[in-house]
C-alpha positions in Angstrom: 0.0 0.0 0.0 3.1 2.5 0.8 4.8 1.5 -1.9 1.2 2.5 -4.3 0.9 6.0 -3.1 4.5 6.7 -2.3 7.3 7.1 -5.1 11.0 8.1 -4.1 11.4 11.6 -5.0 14.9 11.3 -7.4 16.1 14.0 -6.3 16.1 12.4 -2.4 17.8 9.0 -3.8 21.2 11.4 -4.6 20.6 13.8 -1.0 22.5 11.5 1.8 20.7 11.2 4.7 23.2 13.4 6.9 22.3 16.4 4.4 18.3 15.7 5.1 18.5 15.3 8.4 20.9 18.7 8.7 18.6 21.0 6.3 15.8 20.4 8.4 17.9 21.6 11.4 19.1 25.0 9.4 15.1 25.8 8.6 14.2 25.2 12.0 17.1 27.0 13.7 16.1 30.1 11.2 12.5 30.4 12.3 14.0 30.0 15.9 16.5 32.8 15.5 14.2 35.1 13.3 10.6 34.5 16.3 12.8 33.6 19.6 16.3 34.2 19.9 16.6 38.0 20.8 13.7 37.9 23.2 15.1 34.6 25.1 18.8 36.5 25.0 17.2 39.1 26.9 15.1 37.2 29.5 18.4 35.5 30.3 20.4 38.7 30.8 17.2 40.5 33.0 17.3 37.1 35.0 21.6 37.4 35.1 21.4 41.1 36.3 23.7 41.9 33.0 23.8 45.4 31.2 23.5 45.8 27.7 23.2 49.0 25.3 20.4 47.2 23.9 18.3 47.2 27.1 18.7 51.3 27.5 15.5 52.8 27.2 16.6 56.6 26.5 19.4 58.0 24.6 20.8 59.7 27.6 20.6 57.2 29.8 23.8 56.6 32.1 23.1 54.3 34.8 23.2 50.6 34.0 21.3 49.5 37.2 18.9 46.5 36.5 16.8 45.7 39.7 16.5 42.3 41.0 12.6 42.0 41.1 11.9 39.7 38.3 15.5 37.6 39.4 13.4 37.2 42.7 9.9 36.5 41.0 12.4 33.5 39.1 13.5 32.2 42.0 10.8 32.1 44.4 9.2 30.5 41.7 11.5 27.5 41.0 11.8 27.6 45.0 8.1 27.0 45.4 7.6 24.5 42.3 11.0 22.6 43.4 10.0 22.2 47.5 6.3 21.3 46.5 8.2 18.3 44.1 10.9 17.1 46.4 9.8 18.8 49.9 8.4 15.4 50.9 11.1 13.1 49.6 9.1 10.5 48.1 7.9 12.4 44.9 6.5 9.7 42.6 4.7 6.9 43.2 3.6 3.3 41.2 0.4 2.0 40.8 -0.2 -1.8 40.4 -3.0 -3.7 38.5 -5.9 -3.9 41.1 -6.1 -7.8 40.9 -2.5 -7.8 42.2 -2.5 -8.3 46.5 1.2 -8.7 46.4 2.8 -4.9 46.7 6.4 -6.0 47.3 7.2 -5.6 44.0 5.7 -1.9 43.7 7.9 -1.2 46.9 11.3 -2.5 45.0 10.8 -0.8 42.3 10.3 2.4 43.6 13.1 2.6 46.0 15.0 1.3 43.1 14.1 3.9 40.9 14.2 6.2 43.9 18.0 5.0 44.4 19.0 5.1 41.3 18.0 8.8 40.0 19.7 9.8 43.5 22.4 8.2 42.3 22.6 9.8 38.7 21.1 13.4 40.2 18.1 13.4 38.9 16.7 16.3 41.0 19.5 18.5 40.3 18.8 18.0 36.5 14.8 18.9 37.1 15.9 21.6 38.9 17.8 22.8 35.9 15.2 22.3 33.6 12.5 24.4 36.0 14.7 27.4 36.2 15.1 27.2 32.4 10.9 27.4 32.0 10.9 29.6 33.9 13.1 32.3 32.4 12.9 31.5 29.2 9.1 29.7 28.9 9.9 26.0 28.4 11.9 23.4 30.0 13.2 20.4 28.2 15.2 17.8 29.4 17.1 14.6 27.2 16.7 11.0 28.6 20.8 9.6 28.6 21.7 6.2 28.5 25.2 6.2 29.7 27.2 3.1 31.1 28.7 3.1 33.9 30.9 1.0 36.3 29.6 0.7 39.7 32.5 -0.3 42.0 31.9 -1.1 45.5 34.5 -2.1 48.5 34.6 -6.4 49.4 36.9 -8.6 50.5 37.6 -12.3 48.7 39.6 -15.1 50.3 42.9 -16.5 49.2 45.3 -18.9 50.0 42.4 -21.3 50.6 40.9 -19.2 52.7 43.8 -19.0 54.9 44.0 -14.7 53.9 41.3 -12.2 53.3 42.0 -9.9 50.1 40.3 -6.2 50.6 39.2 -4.8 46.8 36.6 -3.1 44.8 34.3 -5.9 43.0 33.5 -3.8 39.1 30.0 -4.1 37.9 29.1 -3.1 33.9 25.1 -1.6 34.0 23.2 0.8 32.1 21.8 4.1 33.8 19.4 6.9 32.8 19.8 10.5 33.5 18.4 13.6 32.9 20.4 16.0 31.3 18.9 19.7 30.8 18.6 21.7 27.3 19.0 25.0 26.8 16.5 26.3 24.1 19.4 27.6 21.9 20.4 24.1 21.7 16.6 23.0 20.5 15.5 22.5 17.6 11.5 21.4 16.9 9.2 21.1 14.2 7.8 24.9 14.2 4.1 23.8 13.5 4.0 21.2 16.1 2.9 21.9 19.7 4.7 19.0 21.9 8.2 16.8 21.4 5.1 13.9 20.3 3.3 15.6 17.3 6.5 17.0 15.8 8.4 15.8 12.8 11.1 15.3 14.5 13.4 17.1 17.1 17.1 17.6 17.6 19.5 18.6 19.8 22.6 20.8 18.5 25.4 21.7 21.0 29.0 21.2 21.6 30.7 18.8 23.1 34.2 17.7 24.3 36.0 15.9 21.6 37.1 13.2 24.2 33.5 12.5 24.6 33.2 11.3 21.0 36.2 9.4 21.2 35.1 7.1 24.1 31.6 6.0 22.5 33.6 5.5 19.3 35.6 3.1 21.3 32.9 1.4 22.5 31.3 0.9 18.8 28.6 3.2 19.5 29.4 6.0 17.3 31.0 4.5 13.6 34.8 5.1 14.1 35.3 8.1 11.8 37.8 10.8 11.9 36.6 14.1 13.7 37.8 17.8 13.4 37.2 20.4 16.1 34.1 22.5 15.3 34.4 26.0 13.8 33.2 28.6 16.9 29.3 29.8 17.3 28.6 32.0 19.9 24.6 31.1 18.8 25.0 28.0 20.6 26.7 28.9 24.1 25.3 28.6 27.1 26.8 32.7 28.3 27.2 34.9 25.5 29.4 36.7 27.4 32.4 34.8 27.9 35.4 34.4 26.0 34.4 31.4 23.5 36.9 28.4 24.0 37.1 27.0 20.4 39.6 24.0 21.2 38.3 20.4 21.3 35.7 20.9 20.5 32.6 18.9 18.5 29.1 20.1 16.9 27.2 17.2 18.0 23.8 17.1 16.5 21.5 14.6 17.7 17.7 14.2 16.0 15.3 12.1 16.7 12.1 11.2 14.5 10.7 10.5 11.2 13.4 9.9 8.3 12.6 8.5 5.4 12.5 4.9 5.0 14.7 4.6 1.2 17.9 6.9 3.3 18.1 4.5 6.4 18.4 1.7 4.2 21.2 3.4 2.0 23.2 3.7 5.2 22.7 -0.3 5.6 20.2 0.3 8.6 17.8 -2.7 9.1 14.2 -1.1 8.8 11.3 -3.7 9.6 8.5 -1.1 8.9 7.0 -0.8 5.2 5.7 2.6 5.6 7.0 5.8 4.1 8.7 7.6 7.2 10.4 5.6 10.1 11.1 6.6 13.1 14.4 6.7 13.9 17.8 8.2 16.0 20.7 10.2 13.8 24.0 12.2 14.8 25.9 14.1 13.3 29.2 15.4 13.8 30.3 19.0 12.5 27.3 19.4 10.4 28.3 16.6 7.8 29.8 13.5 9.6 27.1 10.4 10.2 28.3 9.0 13.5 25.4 7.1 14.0 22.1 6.0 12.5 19.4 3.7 13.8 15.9 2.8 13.8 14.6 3.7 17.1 15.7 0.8 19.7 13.5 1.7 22.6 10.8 -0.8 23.1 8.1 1.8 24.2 9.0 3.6 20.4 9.5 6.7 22.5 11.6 9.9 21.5 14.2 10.4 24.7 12.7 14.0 24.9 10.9 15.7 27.8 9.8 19.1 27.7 7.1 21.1 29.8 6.0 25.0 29.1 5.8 27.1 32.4 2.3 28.3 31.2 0.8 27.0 28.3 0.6 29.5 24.5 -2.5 28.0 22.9 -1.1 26.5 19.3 2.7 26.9 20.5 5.6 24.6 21.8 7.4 27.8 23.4 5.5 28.7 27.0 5.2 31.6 28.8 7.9 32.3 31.4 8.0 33.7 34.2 10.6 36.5 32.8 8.0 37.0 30.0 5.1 37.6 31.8 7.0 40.5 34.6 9.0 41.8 31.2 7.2 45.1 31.0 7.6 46.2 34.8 10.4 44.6 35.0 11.8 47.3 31.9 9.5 50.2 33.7 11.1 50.0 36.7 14.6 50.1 35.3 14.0 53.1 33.3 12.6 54.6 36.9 15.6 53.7 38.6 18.0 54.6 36.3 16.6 58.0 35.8 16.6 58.5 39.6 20.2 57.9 39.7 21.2 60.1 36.8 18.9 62.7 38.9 21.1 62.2 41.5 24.1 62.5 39.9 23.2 66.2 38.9 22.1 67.1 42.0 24.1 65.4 44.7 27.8 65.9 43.2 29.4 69.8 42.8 29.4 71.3 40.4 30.8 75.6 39.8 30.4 78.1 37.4 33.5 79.9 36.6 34.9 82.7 35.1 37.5 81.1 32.4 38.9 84.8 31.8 40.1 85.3 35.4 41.7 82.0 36.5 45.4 81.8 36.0 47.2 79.8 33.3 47.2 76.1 33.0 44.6 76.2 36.1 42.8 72.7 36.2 39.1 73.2 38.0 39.0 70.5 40.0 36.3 69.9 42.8 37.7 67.9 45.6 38.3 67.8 49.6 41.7 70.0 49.6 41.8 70.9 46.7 42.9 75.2 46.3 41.5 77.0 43.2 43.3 80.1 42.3 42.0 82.9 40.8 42.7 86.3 39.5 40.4 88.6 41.9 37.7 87.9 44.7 36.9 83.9 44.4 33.2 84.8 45.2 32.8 86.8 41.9 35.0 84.0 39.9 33.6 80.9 41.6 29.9 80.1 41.5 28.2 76.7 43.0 25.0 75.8 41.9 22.9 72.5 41.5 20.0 71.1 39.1 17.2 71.5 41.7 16.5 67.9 44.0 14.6 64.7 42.9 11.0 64.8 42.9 10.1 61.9 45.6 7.2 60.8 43.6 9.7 58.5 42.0 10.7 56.7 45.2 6.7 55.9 45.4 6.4 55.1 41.1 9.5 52.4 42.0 7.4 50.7 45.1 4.4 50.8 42.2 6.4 49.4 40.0 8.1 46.6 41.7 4.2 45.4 43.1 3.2 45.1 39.3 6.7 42.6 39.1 5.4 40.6 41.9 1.2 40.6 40.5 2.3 39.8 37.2 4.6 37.1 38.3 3.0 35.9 41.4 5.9 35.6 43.4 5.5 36.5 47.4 9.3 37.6 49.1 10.0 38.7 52.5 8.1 41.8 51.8 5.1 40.8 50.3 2.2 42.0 48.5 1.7 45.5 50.5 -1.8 46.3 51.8 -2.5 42.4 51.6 -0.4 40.1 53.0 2.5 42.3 54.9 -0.1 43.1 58.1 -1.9 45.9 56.5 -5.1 44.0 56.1 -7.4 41.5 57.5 -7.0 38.0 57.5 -9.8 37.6 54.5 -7.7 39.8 53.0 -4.4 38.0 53.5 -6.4 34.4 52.6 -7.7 35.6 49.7 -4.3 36.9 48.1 -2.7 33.9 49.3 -5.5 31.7 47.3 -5.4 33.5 44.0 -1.0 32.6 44.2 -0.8 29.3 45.6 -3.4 28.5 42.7 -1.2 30.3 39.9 1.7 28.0 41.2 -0.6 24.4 41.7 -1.6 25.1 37.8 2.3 25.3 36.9 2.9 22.2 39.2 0.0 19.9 37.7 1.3 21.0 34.1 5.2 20.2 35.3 3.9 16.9 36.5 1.9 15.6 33.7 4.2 16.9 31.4 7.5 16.7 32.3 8.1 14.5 35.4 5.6 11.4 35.0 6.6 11.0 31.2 10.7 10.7 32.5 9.7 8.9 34.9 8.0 6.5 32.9 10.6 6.4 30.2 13.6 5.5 32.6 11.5 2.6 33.9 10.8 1.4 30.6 14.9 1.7 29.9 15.7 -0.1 33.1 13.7 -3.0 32.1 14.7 -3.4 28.9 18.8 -2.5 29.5 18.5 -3.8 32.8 16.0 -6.8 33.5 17.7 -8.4 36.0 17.1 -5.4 38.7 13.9 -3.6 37.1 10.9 -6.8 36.4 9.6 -5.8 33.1 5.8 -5.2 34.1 3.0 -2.9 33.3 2.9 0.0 35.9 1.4 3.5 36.4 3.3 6.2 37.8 2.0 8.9 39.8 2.8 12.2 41.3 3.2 12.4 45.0 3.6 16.8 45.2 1.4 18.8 46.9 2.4 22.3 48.3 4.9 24.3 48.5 6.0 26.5 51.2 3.9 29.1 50.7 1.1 27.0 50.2 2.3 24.6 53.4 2.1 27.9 55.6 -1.0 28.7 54.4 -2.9 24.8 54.7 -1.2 24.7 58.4 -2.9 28.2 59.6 -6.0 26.8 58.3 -6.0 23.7 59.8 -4.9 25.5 63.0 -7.5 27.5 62.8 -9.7 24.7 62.1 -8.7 22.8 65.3 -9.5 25.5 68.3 -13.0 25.0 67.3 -12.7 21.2 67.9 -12.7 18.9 71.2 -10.2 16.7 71.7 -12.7 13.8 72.1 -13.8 13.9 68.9 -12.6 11.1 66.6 -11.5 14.2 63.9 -9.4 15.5 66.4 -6.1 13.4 65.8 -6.7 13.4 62.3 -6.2 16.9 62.1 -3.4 16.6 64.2 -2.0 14.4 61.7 -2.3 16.6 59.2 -1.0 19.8 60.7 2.5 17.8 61.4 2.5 16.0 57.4 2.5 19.4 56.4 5.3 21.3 58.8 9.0 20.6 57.5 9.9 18.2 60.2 13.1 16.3 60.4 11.4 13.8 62.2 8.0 14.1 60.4 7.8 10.6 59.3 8.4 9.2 63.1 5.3 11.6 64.6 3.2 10.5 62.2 4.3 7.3 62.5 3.9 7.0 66.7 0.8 8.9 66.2 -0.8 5.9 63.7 0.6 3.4 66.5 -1.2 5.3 69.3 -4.2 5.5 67.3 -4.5 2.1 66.8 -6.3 0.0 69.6 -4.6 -2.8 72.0 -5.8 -5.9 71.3 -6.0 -7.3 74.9 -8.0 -4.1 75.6 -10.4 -4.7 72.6 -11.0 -7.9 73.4 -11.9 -7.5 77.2 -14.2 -4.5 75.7 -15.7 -7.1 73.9 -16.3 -9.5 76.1 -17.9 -6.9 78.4 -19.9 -5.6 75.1 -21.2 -9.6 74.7 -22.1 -9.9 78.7 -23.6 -6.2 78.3 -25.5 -7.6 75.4 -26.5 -11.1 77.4 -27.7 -9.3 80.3 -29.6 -7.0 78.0 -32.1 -10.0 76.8 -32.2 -11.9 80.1 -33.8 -8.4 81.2 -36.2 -8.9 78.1 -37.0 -11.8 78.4 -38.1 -11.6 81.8 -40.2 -8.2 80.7 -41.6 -10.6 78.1 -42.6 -13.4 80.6 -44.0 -10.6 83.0 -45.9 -9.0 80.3 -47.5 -12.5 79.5 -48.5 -13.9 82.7 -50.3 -10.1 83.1 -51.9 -10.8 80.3 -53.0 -14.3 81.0 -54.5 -13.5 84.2 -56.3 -10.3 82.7 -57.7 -12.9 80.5 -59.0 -14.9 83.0 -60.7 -12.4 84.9 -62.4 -10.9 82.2 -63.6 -14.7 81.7 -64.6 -15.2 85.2 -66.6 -11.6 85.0 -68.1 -12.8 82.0 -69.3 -16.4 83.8 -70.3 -14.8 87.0 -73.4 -13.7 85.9 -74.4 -17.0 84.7 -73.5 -18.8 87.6 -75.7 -16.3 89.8 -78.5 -17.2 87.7 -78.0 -20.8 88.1 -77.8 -20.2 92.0 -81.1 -18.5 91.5 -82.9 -21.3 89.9 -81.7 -23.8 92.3 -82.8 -21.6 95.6 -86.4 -21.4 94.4 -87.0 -24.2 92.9 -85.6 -26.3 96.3 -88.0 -28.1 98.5 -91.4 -26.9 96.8 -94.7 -28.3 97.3 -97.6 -29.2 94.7 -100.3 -26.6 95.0 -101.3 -23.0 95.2 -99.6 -22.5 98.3 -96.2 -23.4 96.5 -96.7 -21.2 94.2 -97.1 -18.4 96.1 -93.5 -20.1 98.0 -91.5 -19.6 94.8 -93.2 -15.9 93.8 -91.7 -15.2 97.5 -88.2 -16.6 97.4 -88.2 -15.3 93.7 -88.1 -11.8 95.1 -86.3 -12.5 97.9 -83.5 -13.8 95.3 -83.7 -10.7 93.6 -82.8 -8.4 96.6 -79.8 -11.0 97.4 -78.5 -10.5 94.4 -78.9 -6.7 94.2 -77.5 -6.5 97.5 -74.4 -8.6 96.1 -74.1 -6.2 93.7 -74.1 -3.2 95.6 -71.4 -5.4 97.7 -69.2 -5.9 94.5 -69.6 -2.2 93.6 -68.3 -0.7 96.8 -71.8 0.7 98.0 -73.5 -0.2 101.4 -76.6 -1.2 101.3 -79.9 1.6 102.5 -81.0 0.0 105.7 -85.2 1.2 105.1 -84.5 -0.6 101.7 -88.5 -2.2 101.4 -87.1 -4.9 99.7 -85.4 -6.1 103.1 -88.7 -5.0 105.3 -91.1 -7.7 104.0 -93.6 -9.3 105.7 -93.2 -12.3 107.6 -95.2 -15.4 106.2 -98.4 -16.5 107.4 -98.7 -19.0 110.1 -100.1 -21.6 107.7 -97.3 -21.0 105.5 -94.2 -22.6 105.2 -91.6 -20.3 106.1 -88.0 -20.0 105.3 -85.8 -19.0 107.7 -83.1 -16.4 106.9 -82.5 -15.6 103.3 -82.1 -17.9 100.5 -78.6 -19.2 100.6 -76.9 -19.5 97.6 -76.0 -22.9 96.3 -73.1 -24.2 94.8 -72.8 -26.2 91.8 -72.1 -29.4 93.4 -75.3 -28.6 95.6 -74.3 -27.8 98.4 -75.4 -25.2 100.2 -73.4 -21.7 100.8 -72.7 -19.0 103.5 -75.2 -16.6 102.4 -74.7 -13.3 103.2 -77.3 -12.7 106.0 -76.7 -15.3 108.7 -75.3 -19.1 109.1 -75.7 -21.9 106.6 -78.9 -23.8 107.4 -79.3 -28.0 106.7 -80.8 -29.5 104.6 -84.8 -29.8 105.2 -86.4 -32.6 106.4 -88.6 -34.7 104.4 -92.1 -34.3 104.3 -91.6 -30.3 104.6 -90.5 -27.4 106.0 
């Protein structure tokens, strides 16, 4: 399919692939030079504190005073960016697959890494590379692979053991380290936007011809003879200084696309079919191929790095921090500098004379001592006079001037932001200017992290497993950031939380957590052992949780005995309510029953009886009212006519005493007005 829509161009089959590879470097150096060069010169010099005629912003300007606010807007910066990276000395992490339960293998690699990129100073490198976004908009850093020999003290027997021999045991292995770029020393794709999306990128700088000799004698660089580089002050680090033109090379290393038909003229092995491959190239002095290669790295990756200190939408160069205070930074130069030519004029002596009237060869000098003559009175010859005194509006204009350095920066020094944070205003006022910084600087630390630190990160693990598999297990892993603050931004979280904790008992289970917090953010020495003791004392003894729960289980026991006795309580009350609500039901009944069987006892055939049971019928009736009455609580009326009845006739049976009730196995009751009677005789009452 390449092959159909892709035709070598014939002029490209006679170009060698060290003249490709080098006129892509001129074009790109050109738009550099022509968009970037004299602005990024400039930064760098504001940043050094170095004069030049160039920066003069009037004709007769004299002083040559540049004032240190922007080279303290850089650093305090870097400061904040750098302690918020490394304040906490663990500042990346790994994250293993979530299936995985065994983390020993995340630990060893990261204190592996962590040793390692101690060992190659990695930190001093990112360092570099922060202070170089921030002067001059972008920092970009080159992954190394460099071999080194670690040597380490051990002893070995000899003599069969009989003697111990004290020496260094050698070991060959492959490291990775970070080496900063300066942006004169850049090259990029001027369309593309990151090291990724580019063409291709390259690296052009001078090194030590001794250099190139060494990795020729290790095969790596094709053993060719090299000249010493013709000077170019374009491509120094300091412009200033006298250029040392001896021993020198013009390495130039690129790395990305080259076409496919010039790495296999230079008899590289290509296993891709399509049009552009990606590949590594240097060159020596602008025309000698030291090395070309298809990439090697397993990951495909271009050993680049690069981070802007505030993004340009549609641009690989950031915004600096220079850039951004560039205009105060030049106002209050010109302010200063035109204050001290003031003073010049109006501080030092100066006299009027009369030429005519001093004596030959005379030289008018003004000094301590020094004698004028003259030729008549000195006070009609000699005349002192001045220019007037400096205005002191320009004492305030500087203090102005310098607070526009430190807003358009967002750097905080010793003095401060006056009127908000230097004890001129309230504490709203103080936590709101702190909050609008300490977010300017977490914005440049999330873009440092995601673009610069994690991808090195990530690349030198990749390198150490692939160079290096017997110390690095070749597995897939995340890496993450561990920053957080800074200083500033520390301070700031720890007043809060202060704050935060006076309105808090010490009871409550948020209380040590706080605690814990307040002391992970103070720059201990021994932060790591409170917080440590503090987890221990936090967590509970396990002879005391275990008593606690055997009390909590007795507790609980004791809890349902208690209910369950409530519950037998409640049942037997409700048992015997339901029996007396039976027996109130069945009472009446049974006093009906005791009725019947007290008049209907010991009757007689005849009238006569009848008139009996009509008698005792009523006399029933007032028993059982007065029962009633007895049940209710209520005594009986003692002229009740119910109890006053006539006594019988003689000829009629009589019954003495009230009826009696009966009970239901017949026989006969106390009644309620006198003893129980016996039972009749036969034959009648």
């Amino acid at each position: 399919m390449a092959e159909d829509i892709y035709s070598p161009d014939p002029l490209m089959i006679e170009e060698s692939l060290e003249e490709w590879v080098m006129t892509k470097c001129e074009n790109w150096r050109d738009h550099y030079e022509s968009n970037y060069e004299a602005k990024f010169e400039e930064y760098y010099r504001l940043w050094r504190g170095q004069w030049d005629p160039a920066d003069s912003q009037r004709g007769s300007e004299r002083s040559r005073i540049i004032s240190p606010a922007l080279q303290q807007a850089v650093e305090s910066n870097v400061a904040e960016l750098e302690e918020a990276t490394f304040g906490r000395g663990k500042w990346f992490d790994i994250a293993d697959d979530t299936n995985d339960k065994d983390r020993q293998d995340i630990q060893y690699l990261r204190n592996k890494l962590t040793e390692d990129f101690e060992n190659c100073k990695v930190r001093k490198a990112v360092a570099e590379c922060l202070i170089n976004s921030a002067v001059f908009g972008t920092g970009i850093g080159e992954v190394v692979l460099e071999e080194i020999k670690e040597m380490a003290p051990a002893t070995q027997p000899i003599m069969e053991g009989q003697l111990q021999a004290v020496g260094v045991n050698i070991t060959d292995r492959i490291v990775v380290k970070l080496k900063p770029v300066l942006p004169q020393n850049f090259l990029i794709d001027p369309v593309a936007t990151t090291v990724e999306d580019a063409m291709g990128v390259a690296i052009d700088e001078f090194v030590s011809k001794h250099a190139i000799e060494l990795l020729q004698e290790q095969e790596v660089y094709r053993d060719v003879y090299i000249e010493s580089a013709a000077p170019d002050s374009d491509l120094e680090p300091d412009q200033d200084l006298t250029i040392y033109n001896d021993d020198k090379v013009r390495l130039t290393k690129y790395y990305g696309l080259v076409p496919r038909e010039l790495l296999e003229a230079e008899d590289v092995e290509v296993e891709s079919e399509s049009m552009y491959v990606e590949a590594i190239v240097v060159i020596a002095n602008g025309g000698t191929l030291l090395k070309a290669e298809a990439n090697p790295y397993m990951m495909g990756d271009r050993p680049v790095v690069a981070f802007p200190w505030d993004v340009v939408p549609g641009r690989f160069w950031g915004r600096g921090v220079c850039e951004k205070g560039y205009n105060s930074q030049k106002a209050l130069d010109t302010e200063l500098r035109a204050r001290i030519d003031a003073l010049s004029l109006t501080i030092h002596p100066m006299l009027a004379i009369d030429a005519t009237r001093l004596p030959r060869g005379a030289k008018p000098e003004v000094r301590p001592g020094k004698m004028i003559l003259t030729n008549g009175d000195p006070r009609e010859v000699l005349q002192p006079f001045n220019f007037g005194q400096v205005g002191q509006i320009t004492f305030a204009q500087a203090q102005a001037l310098q607070q526009m350095v430190q807003q358009a920066t967002g750097a905080v020094d010793s003095a401060g932001i006056a009127g908000n944070v230097n004890g001129e205003a309230t504490a709203a006022g103080i936590s709101m200017s702190l909050g609008a910084i300490i977010k300017r600087h977490k914005r440049t630390l999330i873009n440092f992290q995601q673009s610069f630190l994690l991808p090195f990160v990530s690349k030198a693990a990749h390198r150490y497993m692939q160079f290096d598999p017997e110390n690095y297990p070749v597995a897939d892993y995340k890496f993450n950031a561990t920053s957080t603050l800074g200083i500033i931004a520390r301070e700031y979280e720890v007043g809060q939380l202060v704050q935060l904790l006076q309105t808090m008992k010490q009871d409550s289970p948020s209380y040590p957590i706080l605690i814990q917090s307040i002391i992970d953010n103070m720059n201990l020495s021994n932060r790591e052992e409170l917080i440590a003791s503090m987890q221990q004392a936090s967590q509970p003894d396990p002879q005391a949780q275990q008593m606690a729960q055997m009390a909590q289980e007795a507790q609980l026991q004791f809890q349902q005995a208690q209910t369950a006795a409530l519950q037998g309580q409640a049942a037997e009350s409700q048992a015997r309510a339901t029996k007396y609500l039976i027996d109130s039901e069945l009472a009446p009944e049974e006093l009906e029953i005791d009725k019947i069987n007290a008049i209907t006892r010991n009757l007689r055939d005849g009238d006569a009886d009848d008139r009996e049971f009509e008698r005792r019928l009523k006399i029933a009736e007032v028993a059982l009212k007065e029962k009633a009455l007895d049940n209710k609580g209520v005594t009986p009326r003692v002229n009740d006519t119910d109890r006053n009845e006539q006594l019988p006739e003689p000829n009629q049976p009589s019954v003495p005493g009230s009826v009696q009730p009966f009970r239901r196995d017949g026989a006969q009751t106390r009644g309620p007005r006198g003893p129980n009677v016996g039972p009749a005789p036969e034959g009648g009452l």
